[in-house]
ROBA-713089 format. One record per atom (N, C-alpha, C, O, CB): residue number from 1; residue in three letters; x, y, z. Coordinates in pm, whole numbers. Last residue first. Glycine has a CB too. Layout:
residues N
+-----+-----+--------+--------+--------+
:   k :   r :      X :      Y :      Z :
+-----+-----+--------+--------+--------+
: NUM : ala :      X :      Y :      Z :
...
+-----+-----+--------+--------+--------+
END
This chain:
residues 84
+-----+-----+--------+--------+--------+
:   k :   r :      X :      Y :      Z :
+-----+-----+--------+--------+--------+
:  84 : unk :  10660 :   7617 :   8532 :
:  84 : unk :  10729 :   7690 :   8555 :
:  84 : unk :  10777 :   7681 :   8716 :
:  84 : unk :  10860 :   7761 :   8760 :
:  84 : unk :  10673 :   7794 :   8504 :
:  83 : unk :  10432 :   7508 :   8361 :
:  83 : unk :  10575 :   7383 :   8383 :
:  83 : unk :  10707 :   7496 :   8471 :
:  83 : unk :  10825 :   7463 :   8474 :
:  83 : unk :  10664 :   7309 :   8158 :
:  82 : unk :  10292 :   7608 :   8221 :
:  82 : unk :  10214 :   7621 :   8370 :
:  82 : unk :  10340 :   7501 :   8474 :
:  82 : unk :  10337 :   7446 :   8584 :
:  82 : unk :   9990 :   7537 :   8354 :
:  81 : unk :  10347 :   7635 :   7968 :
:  81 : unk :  10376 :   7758 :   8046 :
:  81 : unk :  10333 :   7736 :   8194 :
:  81 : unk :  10336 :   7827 :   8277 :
:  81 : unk :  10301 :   7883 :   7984 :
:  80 : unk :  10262 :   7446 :   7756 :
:  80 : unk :  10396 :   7444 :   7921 :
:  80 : unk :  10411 :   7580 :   7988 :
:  80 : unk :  10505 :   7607 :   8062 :
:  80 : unk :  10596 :   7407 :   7871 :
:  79 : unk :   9904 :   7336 :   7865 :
:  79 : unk :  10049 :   7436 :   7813 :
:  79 : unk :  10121 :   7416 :   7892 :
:  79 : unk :  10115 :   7388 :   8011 :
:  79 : unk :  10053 :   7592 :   7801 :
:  78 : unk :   9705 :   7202 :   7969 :
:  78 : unk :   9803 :   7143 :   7926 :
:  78 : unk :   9927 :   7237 :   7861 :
:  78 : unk :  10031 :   7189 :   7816 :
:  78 : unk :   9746 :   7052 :   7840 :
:  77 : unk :   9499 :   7273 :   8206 :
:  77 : unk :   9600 :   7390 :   8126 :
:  77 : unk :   9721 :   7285 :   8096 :
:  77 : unk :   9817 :   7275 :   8172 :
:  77 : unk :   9662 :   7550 :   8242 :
:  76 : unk :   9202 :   7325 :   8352 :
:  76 : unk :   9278 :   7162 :   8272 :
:  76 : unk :   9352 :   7283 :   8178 :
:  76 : unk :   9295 :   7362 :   8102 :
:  76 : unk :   9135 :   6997 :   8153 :
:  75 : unk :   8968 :   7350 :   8606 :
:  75 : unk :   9065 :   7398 :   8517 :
:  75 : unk :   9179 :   7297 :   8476 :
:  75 : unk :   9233 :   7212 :   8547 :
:  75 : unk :   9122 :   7515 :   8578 :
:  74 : unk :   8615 :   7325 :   8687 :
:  74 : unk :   8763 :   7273 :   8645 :
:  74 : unk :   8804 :   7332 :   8586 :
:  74 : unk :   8740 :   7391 :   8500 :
:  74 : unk :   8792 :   7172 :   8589 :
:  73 : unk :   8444 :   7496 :   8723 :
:  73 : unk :   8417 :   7425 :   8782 :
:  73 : unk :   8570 :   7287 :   8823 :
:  73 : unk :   8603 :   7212 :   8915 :
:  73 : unk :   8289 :   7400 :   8709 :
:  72 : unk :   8300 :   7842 :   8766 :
:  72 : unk :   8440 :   7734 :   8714 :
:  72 : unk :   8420 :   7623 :   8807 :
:  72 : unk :   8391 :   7631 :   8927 :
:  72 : unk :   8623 :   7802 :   8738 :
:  71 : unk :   8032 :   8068 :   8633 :
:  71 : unk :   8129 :   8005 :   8771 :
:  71 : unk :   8238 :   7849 :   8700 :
:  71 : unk :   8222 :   7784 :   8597 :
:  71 : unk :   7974 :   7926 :   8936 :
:  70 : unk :   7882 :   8180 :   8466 :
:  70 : unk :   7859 :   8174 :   8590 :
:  70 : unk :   7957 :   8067 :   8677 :
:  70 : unk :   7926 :   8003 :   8778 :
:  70 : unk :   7719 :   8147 :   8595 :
:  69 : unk :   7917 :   8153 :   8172 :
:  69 : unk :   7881 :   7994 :   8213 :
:  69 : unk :   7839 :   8070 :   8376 :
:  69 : unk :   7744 :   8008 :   8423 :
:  69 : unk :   8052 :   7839 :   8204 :
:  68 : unk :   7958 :   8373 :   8103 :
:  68 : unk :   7978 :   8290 :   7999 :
:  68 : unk :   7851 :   8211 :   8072 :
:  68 : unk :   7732 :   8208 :   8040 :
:  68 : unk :   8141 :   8216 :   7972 :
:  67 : unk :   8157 :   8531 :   8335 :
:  67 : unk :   8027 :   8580 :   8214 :
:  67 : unk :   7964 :   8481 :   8222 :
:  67 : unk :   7900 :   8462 :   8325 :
:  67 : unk :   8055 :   8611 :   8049 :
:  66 : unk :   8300 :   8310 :   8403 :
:  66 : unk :   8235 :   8349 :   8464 :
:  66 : unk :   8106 :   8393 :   8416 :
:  66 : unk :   7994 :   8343 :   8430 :
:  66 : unk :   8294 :   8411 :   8512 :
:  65 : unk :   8444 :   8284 :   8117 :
:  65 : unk :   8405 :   8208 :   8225 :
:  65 : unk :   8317 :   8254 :   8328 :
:  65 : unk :   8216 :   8188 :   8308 :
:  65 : unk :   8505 :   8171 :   8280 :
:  64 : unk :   8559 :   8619 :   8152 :
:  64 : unk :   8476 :   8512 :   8019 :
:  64 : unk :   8425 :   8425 :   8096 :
:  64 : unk :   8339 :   8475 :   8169 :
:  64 : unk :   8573 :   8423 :   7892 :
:  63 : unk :   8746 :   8644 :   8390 :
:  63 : unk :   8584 :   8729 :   8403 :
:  63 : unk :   8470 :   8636 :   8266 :
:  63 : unk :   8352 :   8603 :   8278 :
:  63 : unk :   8613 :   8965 :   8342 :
:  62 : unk :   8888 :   8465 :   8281 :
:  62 : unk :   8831 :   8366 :   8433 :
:  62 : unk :   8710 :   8479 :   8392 :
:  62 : unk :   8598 :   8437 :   8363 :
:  62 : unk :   8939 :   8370 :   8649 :
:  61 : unk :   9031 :   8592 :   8102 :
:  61 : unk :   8990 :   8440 :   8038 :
:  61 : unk :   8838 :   8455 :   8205 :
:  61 : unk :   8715 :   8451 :   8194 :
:  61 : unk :   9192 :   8248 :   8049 :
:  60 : unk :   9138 :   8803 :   8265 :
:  60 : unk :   9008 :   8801 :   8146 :
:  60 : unk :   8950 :   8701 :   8114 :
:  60 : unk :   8829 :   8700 :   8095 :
:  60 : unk :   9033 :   8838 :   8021 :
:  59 : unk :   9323 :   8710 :   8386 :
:  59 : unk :   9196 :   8768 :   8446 :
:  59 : unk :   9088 :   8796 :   8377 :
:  59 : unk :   8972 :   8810 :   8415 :
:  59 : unk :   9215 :   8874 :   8503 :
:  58 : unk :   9528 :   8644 :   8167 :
:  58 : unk :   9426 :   8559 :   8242 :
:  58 : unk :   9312 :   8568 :   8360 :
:  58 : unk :   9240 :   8481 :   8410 :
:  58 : unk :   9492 :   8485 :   8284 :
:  57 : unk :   9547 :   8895 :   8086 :
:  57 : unk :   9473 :   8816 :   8008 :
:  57 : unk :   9410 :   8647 :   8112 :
:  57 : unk :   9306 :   8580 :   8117 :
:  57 : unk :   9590 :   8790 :   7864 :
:  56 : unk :   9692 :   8973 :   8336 :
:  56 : unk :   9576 :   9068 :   8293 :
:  56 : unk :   9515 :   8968 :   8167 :
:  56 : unk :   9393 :   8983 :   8166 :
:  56 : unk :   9639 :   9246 :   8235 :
:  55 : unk :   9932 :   8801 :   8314 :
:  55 : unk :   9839 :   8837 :   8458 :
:  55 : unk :   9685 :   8898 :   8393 :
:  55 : unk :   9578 :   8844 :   8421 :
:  55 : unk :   9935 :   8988 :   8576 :
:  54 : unk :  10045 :   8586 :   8138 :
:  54 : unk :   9981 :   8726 :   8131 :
:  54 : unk :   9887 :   8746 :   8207 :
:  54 : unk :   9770 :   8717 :   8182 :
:  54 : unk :   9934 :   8763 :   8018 :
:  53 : unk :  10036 :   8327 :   8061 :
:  53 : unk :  10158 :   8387 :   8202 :
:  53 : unk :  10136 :   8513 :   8169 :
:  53 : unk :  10244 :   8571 :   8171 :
:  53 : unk :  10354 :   8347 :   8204 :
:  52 : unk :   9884 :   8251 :   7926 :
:  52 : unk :   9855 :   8195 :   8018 :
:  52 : unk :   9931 :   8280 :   8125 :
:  52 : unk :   9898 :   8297 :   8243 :
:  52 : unk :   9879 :   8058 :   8002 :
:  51 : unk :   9758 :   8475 :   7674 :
:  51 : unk :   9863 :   8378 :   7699 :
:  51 : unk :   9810 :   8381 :   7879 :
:  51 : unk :   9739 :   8462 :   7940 :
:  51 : unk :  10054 :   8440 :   7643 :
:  50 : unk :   9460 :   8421 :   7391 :
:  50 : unk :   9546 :   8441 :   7554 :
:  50 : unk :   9669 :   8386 :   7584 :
:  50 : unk :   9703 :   8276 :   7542 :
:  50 : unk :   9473 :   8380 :   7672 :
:  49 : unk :   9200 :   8387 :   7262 :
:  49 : unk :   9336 :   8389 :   7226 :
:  49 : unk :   9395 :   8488 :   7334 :
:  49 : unk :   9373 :   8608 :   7347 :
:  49 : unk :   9360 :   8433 :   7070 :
:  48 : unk :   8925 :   8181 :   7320 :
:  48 : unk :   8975 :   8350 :   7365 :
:  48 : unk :   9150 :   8257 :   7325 :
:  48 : unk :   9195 :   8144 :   7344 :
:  48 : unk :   8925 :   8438 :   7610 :
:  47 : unk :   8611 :   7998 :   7228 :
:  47 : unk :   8770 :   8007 :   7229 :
:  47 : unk :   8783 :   8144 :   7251 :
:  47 : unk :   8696 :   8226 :   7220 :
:  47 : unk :   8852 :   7957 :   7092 :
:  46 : unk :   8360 :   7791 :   7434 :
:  46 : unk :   8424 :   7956 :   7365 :
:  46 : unk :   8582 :   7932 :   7327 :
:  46 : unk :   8658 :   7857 :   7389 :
:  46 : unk :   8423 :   8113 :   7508 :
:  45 : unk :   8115 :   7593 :   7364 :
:  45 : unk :   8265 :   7616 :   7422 :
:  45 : unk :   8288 :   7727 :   7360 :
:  45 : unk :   8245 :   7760 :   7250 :
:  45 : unk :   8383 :   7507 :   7394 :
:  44 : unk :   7803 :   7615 :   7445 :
:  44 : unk :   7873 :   7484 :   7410 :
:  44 : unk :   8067 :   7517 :   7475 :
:  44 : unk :   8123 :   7480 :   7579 :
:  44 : unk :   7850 :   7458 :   7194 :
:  43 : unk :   7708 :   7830 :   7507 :
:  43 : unk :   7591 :   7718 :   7521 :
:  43 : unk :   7718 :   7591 :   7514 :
:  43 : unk :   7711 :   7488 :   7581 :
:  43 : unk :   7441 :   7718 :   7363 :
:  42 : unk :   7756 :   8083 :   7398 :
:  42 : unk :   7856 :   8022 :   7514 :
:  42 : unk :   7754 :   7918 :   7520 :
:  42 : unk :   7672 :   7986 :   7583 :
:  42 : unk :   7900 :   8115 :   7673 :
:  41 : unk :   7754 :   8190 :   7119 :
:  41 : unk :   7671 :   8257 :   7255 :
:  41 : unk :   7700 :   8187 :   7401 :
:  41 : unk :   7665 :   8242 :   7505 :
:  41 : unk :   7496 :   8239 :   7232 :
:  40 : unk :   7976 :   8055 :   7003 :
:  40 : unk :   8015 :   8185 :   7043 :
:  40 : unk :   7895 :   8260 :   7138 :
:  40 : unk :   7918 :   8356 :   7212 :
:  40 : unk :   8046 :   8268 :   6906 :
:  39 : unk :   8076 :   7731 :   7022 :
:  39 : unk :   7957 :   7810 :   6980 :
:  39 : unk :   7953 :   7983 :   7059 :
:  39 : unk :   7923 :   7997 :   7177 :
:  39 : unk :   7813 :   7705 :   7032 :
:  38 : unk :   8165 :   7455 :   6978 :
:  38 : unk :   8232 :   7530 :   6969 :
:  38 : unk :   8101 :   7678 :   6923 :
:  38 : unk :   8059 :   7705 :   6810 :
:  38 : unk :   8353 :   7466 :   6874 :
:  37 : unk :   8049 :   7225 :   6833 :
:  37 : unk :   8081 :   7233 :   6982 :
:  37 : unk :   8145 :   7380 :   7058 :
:  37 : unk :   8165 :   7394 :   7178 :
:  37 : unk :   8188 :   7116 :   7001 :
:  36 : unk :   7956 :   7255 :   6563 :
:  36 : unk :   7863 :   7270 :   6704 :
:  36 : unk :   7842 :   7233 :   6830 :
:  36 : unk :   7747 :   7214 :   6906 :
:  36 : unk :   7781 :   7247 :   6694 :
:  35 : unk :   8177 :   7349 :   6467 :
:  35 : unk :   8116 :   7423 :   6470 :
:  35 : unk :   7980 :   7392 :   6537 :
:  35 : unk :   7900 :   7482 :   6564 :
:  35 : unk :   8125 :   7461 :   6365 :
:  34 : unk :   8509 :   7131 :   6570 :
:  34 : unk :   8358 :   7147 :   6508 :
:  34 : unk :   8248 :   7246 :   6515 :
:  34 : unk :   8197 :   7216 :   6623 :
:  34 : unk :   8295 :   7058 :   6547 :
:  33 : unk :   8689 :   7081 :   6692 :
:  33 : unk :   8572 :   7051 :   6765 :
:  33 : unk :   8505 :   7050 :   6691 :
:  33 : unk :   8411 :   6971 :   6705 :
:  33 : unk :   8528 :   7115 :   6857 :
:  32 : unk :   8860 :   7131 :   6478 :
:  32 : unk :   8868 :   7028 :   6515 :
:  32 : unk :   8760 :   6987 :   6609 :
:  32 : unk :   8733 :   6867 :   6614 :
:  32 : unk :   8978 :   7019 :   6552 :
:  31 : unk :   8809 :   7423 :   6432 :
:  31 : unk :   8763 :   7334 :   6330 :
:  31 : unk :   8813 :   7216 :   6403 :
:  31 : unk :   8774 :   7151 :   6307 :
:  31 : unk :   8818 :   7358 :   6176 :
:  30 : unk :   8944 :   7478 :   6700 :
:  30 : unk :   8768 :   7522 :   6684 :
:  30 : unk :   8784 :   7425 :   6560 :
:  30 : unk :   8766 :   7311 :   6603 :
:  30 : unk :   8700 :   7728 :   6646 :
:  29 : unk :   9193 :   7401 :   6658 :
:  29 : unk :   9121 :   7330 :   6768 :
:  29 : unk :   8998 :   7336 :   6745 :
:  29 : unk :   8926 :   7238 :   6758 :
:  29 : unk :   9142 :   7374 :   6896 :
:  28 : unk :   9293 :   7628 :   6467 :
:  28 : unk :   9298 :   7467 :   6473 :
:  28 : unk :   9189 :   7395 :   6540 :
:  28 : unk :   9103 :   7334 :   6477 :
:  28 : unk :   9420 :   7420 :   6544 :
:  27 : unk :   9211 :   7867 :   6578 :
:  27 : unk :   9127 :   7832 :   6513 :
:  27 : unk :   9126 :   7691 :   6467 :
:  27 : unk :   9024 :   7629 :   6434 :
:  27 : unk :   9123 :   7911 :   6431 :
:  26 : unk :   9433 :   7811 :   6782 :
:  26 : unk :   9323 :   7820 :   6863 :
:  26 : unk :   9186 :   7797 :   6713 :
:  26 : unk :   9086 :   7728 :   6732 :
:  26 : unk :   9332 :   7998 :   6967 :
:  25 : unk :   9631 :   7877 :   6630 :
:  25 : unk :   9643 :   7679 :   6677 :
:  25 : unk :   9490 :   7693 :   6734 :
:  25 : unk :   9423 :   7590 :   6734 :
:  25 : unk :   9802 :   7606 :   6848 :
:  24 : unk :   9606 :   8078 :   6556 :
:  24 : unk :   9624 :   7991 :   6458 :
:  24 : unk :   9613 :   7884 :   6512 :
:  24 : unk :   9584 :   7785 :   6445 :
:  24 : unk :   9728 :   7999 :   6391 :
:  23 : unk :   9633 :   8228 :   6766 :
:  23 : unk :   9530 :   8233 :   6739 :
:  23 : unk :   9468 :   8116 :   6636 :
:  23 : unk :   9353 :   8073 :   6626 :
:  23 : unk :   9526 :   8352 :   6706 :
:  22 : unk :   9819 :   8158 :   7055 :
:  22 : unk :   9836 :   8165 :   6893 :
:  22 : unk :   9693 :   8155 :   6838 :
:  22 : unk :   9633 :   8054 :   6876 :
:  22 : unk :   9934 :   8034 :   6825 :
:  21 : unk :   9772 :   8128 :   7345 :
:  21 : unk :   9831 :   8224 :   7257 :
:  21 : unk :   9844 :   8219 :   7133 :
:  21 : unk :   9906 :   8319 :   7097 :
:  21 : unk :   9928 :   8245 :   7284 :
:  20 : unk :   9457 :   8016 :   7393 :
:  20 : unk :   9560 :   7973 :   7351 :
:  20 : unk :   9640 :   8092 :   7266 :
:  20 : unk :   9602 :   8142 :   7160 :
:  20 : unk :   9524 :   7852 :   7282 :
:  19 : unk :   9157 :   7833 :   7546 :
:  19 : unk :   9254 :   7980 :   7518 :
:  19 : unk :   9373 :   7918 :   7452 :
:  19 : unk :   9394 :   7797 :   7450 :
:  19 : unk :   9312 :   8079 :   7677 :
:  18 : unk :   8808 :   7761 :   7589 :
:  18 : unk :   8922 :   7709 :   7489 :
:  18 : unk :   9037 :   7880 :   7490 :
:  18 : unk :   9007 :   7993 :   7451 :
:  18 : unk :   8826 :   7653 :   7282 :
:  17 : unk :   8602 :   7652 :   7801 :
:  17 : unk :   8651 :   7805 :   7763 :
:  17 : unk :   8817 :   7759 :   7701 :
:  17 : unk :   8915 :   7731 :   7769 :
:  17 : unk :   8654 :   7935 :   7936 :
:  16 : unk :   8316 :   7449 :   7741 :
:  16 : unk :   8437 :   7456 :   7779 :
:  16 : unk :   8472 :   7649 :   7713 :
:  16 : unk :   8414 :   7726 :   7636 :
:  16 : unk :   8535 :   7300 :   7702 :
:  15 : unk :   8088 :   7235 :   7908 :
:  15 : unk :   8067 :   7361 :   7851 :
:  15 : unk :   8239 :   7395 :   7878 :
:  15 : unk :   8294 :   7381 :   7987 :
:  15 : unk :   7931 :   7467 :   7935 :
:  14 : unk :   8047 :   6888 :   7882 :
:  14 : unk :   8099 :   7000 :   7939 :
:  14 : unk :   8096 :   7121 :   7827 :
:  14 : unk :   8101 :   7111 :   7705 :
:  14 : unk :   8243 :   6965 :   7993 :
:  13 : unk :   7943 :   6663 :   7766 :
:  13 : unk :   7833 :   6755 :   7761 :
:  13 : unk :   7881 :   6897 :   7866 :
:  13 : unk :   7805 :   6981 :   7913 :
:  13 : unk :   7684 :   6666 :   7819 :
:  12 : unk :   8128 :   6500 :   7638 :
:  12 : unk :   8019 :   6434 :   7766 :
:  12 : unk :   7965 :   6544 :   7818 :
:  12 : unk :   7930 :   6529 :   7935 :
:  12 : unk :   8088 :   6345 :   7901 :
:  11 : unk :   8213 :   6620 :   7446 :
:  11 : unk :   8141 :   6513 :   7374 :
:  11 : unk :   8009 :   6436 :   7501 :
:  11 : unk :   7902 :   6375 :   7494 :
:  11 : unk :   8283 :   6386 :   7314 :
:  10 : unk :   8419 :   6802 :   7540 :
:  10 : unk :   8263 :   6831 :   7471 :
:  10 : unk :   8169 :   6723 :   7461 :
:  10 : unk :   8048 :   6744 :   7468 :
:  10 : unk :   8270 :   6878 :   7324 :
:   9 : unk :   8573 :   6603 :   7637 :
:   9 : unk :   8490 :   6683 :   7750 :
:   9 : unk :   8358 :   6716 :   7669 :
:   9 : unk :   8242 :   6685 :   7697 :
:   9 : unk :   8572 :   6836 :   7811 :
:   8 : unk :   8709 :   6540 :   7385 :
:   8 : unk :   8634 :   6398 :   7471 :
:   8 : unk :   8528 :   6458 :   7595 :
:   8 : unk :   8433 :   6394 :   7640 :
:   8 : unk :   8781 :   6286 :   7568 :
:   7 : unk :   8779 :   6767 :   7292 :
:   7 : unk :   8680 :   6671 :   7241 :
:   7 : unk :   8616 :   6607 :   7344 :
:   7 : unk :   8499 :   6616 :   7382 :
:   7 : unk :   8735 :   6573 :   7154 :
:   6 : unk :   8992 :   6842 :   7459 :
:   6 : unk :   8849 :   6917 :   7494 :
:   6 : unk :   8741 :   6875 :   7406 :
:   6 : unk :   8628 :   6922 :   7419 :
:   6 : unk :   8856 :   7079 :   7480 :
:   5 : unk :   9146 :   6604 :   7444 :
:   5 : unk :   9112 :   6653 :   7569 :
:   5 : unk :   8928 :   6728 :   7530 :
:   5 : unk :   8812 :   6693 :   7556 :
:   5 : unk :   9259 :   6783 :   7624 :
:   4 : unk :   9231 :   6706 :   7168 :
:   4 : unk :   9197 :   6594 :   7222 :
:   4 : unk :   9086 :   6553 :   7328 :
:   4 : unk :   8980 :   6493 :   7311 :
:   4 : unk :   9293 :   6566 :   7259 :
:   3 : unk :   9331 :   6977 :   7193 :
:   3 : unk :   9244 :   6990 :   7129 :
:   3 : unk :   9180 :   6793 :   7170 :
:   3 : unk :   9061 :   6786 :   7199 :
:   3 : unk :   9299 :   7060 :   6965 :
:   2 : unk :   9577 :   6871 :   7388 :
:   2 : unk :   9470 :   7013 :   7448 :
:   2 : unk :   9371 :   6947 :   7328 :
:   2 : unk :   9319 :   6844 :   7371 :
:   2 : unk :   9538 :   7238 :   7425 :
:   1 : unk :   9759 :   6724 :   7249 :
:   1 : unk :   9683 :   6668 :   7357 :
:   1 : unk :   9563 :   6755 :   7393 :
:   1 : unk :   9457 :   6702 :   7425 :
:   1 : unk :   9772 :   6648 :   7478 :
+-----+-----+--------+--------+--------+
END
C-alpha cells in the first residue's frame, strides 16, 4: 500500500520523505517511483532507511524534512509499527 500511496502523491506534485526499516523494500519503492520522482537534492522525494519506533531515527527523519523541504505538512505512516 506505502509504495502505492506515494505514487499517486508524487504524481499530484507532493514533495515526499520515503522511510522504511529495510533498505531493500525502501530501494523497492525508489525503482517503483522511478528515478524522477525520487530525487536526492530533495526537489521531488527522498528515501531515509529508518525504523519508526526509534526515538532518535525518527528525529532524524523530521530534522531531513525539515532540511529538505522547510516544514511538514502531512504525515501518512502505513507501517504497523504505528498499530501499537
Amino acid at each position: 500500500m506505502g509504495p502505492a500511496i506515494a505514487l499517486t502523491l508524487a504524481e499530484q506534485g507532493a514533495r515526499l520523505l520515503l522511510t522504511d526499516i529495510s533498505a531493500g523494500r525502501l530501494d523497492a519503492t525508489v525503482k517503483h517511483l522511478g528515478g524522477a520522482v525520487v530525487d536526492p537534492a530533495g526537489s521531488g522525494a527522498v528515501a531515509v532507511r529508518a525504523h519508526a519506533t526509534d526515538r532518535g531515527e525518527a528525529a532524524a527523519v523530521v530534522e531531513t524534512v525539515l532540511t529538505r523541504f522547510g516544514r511538514i505538512d502531512r504525515t501518512l505512516s502505513p507501517s504497523r509499527a504505528c498499530r501499537r
